[in-house]
C-alpha positions as CSV (number, residue, x, y, z in Angstrom):
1,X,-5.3,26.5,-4.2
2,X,-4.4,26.9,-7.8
3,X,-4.9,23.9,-10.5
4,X,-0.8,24.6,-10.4
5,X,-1.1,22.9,-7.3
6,X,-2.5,19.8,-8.5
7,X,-0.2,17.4,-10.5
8,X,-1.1,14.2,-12.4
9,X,-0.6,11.3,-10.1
10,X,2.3,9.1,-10.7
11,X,4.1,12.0,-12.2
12,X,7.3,11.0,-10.0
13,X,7.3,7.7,-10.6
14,X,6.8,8.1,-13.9
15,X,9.8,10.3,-13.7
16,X,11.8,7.5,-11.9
17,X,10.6,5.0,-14.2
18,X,12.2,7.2,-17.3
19,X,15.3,7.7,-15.8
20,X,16.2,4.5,-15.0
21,X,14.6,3.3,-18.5
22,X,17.5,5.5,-20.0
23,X,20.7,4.5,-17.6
24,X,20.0,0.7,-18.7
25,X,19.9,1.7,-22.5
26,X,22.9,4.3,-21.9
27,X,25.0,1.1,-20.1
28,X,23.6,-1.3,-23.3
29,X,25.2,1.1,-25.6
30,X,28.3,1.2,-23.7
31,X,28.8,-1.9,-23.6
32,X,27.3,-3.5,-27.2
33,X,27.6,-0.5,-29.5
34,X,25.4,-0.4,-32.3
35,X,24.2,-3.7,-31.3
36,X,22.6,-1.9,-28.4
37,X,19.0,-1.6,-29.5
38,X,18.9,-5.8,-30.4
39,X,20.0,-6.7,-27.3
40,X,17.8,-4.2,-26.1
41,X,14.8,-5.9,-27.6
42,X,15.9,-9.2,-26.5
43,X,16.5,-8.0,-22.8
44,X,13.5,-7.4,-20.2
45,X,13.8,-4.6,-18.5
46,X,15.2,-4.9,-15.1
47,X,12.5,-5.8,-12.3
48,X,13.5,-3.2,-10.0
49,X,13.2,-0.1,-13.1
50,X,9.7,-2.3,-14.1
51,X,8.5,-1.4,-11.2
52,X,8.4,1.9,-11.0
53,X,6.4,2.2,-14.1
54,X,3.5,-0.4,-12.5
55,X,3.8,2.0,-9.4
56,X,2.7,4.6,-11.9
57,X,0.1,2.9,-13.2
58,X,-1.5,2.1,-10.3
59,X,-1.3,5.4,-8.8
60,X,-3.4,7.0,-11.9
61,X,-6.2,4.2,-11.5
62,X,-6.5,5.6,-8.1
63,X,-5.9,9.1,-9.1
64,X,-8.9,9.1,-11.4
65,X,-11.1,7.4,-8.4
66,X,-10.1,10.6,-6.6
67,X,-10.4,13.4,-8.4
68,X,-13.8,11.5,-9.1
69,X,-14.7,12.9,-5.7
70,X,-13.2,16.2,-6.0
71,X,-15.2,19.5,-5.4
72,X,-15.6,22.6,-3.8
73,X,-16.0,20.4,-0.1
74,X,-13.4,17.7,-1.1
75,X,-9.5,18.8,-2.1
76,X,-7.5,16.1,-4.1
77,X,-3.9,16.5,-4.4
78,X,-1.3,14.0,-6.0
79,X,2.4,13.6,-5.5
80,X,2.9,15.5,-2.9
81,X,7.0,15.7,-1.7
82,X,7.3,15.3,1.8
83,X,10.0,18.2,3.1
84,X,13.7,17.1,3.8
85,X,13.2,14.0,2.0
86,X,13.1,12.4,-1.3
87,X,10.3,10.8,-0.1
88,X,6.3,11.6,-1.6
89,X,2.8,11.2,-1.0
90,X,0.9,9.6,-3.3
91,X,-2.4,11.0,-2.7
92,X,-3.5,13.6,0.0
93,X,-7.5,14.1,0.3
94,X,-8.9,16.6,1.9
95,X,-12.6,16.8,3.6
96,X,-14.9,18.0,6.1
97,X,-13.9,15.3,8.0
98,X,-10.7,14.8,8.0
99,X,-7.7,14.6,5.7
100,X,-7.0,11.7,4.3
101,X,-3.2,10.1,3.5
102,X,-3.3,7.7,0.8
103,X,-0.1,5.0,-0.5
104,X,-1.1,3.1,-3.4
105,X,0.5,-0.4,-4.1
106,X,-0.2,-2.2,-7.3
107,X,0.0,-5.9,-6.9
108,X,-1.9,-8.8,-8.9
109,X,-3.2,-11.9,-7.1
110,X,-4.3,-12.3,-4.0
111,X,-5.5,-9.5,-1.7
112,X,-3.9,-8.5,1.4
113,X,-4.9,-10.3,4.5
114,X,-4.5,-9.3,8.2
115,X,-2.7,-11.7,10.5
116,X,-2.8,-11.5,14.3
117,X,-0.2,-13.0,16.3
118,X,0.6,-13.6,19.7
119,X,-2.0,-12.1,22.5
120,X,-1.6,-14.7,25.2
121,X,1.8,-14.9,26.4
122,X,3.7,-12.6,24.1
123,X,2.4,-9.0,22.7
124,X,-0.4,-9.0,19.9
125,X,1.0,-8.1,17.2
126,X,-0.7,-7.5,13.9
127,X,0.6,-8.1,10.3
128,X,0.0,-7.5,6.9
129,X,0.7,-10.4,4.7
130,X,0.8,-9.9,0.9
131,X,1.0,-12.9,-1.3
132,X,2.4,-14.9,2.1
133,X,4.7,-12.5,3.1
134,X,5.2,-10.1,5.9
135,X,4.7,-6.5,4.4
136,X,3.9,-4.9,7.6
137,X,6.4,-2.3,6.7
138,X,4.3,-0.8,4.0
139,X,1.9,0.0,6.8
140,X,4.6,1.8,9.5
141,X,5.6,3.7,5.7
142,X,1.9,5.0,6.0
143,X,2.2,5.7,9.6
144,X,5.3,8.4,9.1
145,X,3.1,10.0,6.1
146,X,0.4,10.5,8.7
147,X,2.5,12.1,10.9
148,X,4.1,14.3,8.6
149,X,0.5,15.5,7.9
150,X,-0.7,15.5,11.4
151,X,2.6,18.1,12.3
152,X,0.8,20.6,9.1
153,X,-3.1,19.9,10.5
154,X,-2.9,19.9,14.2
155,X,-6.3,18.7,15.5
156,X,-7.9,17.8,12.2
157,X,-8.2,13.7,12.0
158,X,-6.1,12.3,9.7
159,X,-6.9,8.8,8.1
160,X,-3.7,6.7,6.8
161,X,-4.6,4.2,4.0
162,X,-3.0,1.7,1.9
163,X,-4.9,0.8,-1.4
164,X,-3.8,-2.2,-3.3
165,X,-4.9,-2.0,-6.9
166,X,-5.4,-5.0,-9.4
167,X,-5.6,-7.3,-6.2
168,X,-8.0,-10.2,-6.4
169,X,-10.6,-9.2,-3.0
170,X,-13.1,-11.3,-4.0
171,X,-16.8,-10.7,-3.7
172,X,-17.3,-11.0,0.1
173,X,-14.0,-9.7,0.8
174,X,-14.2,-6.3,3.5
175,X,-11.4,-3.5,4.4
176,X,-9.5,-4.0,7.6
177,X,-7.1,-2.1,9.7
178,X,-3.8,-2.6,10.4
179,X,-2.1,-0.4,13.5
180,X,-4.4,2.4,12.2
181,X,-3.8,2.1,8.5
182,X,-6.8,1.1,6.5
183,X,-6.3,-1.6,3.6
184,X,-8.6,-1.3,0.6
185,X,-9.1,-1.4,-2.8
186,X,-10.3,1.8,-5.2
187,X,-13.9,1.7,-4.9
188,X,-14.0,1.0,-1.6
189,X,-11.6,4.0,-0.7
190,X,-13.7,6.3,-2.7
191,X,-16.7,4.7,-0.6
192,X,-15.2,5.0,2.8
193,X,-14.5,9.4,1.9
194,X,-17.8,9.7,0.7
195,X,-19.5,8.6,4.0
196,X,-16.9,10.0,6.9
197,X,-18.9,11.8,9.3
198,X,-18.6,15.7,8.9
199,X,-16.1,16.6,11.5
200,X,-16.2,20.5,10.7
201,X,-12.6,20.8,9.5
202,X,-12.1,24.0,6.9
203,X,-11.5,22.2,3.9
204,X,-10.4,25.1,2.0
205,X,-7.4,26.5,4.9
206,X,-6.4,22.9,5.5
207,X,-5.4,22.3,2.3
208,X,-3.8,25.7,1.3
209,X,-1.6,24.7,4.6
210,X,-1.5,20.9,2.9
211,X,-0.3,22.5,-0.4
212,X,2.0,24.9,0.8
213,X,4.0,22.5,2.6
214,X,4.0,19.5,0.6
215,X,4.7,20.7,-3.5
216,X,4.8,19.0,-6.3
217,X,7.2,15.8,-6.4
């Protein structure tokens, strides 16, 4: 694998962040004229375009954590498109044991909890709540990465993880798991790759496989 193969992380969302930076000043000056860069200043940038550039942000924080770890026995890649799709990956880390699938969120506040419901009469059913609301979808997201992978890797494990950065976990707080997706913060990711038991997987063929099949977003 080439350095060719390894791109900045958030490059996409960077990307996305740009583009939609420049419609909203290109609709400003259609509609205000040279008064376009005051009202400009004046007006916060839409929520929805903000976003992408936070996403960005938080997906270098992790990015650096990662390529922290990288060596000859641990393969980082970043922005990874999934095929068919104008879907990505944020980070994919490769190791001998295991690959790991990584989606980094950036929100501020309170950390992620798990909530269980149900168990008695009607199905358990496990949630992840962020800042009191359901975002268990985030986690099923996750899910379809690792099986995108797992269709590339065959036997080799493959770990799905959500990382929230800038979240307030506290000093007792712990990762937890929900329907197979870890949920942690940087450190504690870079932690958790460090100490996976060595499960004999070819670092260096499963991530020329990795690479060839997911390119650059």
């Amino acid at each position: 694998m080439t350095a060719d193969d390894v791109n900045a992380p958030g490059t996409s969302a960077r990307r996305e962040y740009e583009r939609r930076k420049a419609k909203e000043k290109a609709q400003r000056e259609a509609e205000w004229g040279r008064l376009a860069g005051f009202v400009g200043a004046l007006t916060p940038e839409k929520q929805n375009t903000r976003a992408w550039s936070s996403g960005a942000a938080g997906e270098a924080v992790v990015g650096a954590r990662l390529d922290g770890l990288a060596s000859q026995s641990i393969r980082v890649m970043h922005d990874r498109r999934i095929p068919r799709s104008k879907a990505n990956i944020d980070h994919i880390v490769v190791t001998p044991g295991g690959v790991w699938v990584i989606d980094t969120k950036r929100y501020v506040g309170k950390a992620p909890e798990k909530r269980v419901e149900g168990g008695i009469i009607r199905p358990r059913v496990d949630l992840l709540i962020v800042k009191g609301r359901d975002k268990t979808a985030l986690v099923e997201g996750v899910r379809k990465q690792v099986g995108h992978v797992r269709d590339v890797v065959g036997e080799v494990p493959v770990f799905g993880v959500l990382c929230f950065v800038d979240a307030d976990w506290g000093l007792f707080a712990d990762a937890f798991t929900v329907n197979g997706v870890r949920v942690v913060w940087p450190k504690k990711l870079a932690s958790m790759i460090s100490t996976v038991p060595d499960a004999g997987v070819d670092v260096a063929a499963v991530a020329e496989r990795i690479a060839q099949r997911f390119v650059r977003a």
